[in-house]
C-alpha positions as CSV (number, residue, x, y, z in Angstrom):
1,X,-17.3,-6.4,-1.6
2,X,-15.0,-9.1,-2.7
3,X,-11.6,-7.8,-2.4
4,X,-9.0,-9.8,-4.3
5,X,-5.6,-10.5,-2.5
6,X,-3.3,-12.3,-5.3
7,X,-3.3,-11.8,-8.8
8,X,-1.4,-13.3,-11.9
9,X,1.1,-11.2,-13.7
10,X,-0.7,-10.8,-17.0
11,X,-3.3,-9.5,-14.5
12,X,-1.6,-6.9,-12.6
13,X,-1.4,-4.1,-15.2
14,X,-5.0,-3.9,-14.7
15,X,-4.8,-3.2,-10.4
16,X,-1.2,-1.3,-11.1
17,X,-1.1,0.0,-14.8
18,X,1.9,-1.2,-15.1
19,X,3.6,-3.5,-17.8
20,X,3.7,-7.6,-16.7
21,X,7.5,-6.7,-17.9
22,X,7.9,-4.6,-14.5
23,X,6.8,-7.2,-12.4
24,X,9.2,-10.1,-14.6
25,X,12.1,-8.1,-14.4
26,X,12.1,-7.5,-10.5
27,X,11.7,-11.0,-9.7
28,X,14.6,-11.8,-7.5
29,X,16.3,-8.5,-7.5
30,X,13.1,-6.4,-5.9
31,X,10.5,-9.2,-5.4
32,X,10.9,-11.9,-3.8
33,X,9.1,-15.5,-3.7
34,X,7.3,-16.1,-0.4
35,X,7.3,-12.2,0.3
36,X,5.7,-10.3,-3.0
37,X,4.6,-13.8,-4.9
38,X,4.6,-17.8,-4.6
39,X,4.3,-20.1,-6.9
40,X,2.1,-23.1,-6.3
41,X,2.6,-26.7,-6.8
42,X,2.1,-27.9,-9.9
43,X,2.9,-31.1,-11.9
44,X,3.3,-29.4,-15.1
45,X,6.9,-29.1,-15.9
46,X,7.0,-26.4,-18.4
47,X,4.4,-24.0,-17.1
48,X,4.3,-22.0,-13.7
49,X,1.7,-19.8,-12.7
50,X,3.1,-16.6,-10.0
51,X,0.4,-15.6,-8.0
52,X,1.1,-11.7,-6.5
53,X,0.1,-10.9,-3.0
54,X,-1.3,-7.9,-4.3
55,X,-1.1,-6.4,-0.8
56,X,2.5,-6.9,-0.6
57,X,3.6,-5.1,-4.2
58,X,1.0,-2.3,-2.8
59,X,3.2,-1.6,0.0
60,X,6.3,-2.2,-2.1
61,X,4.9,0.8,-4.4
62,X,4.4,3.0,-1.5
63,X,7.7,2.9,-0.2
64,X,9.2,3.5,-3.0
65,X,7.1,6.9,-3.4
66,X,8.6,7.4,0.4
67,X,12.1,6.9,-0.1
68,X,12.2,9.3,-3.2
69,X,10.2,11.5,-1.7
70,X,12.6,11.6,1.3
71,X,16.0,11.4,-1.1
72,X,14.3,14.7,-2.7
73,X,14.3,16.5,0.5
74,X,17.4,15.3,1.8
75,X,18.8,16.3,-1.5
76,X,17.4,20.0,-0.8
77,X,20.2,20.3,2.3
């Protein structure tokens, strides 16, 4: 089995189901380059592929379920 370890962000909706917009708008504010993506040299000045560790947002996603899921018990008190 060939199991992929980065994707592009037009291709993550298919590992995630989630919009390419989710992924855009966390750059910098929840992602972060060298942790959840890189981007790798180019000599193109205008375009700029973002590779995902795919790995990385995986665990992103899992803590978040974690965290809410512990705010909702705490919450219970």
């Amino acid at each position: 089995m060939n199991e992929q370890k980065f994707a592009q962000t037009k291709n993550l909706t298919k590992i995630f189901d989630l919009s390419p917009d989710f992924f855009q708008k966390r750059i910098n504010t929840e992602f972060y380059e060298g942790i959840h993506f890189f981007i790798p040299p180019t000599s193109s000045k205008t375009k700029k592929a973002v590779l995902w560790d795919i790995d990385a947002i995986d665990n992103w996603i899992k803590s978040k379920k974690t965290n809410n899921e512990l705010y909702e018990l705490l919450k219970r008190r």
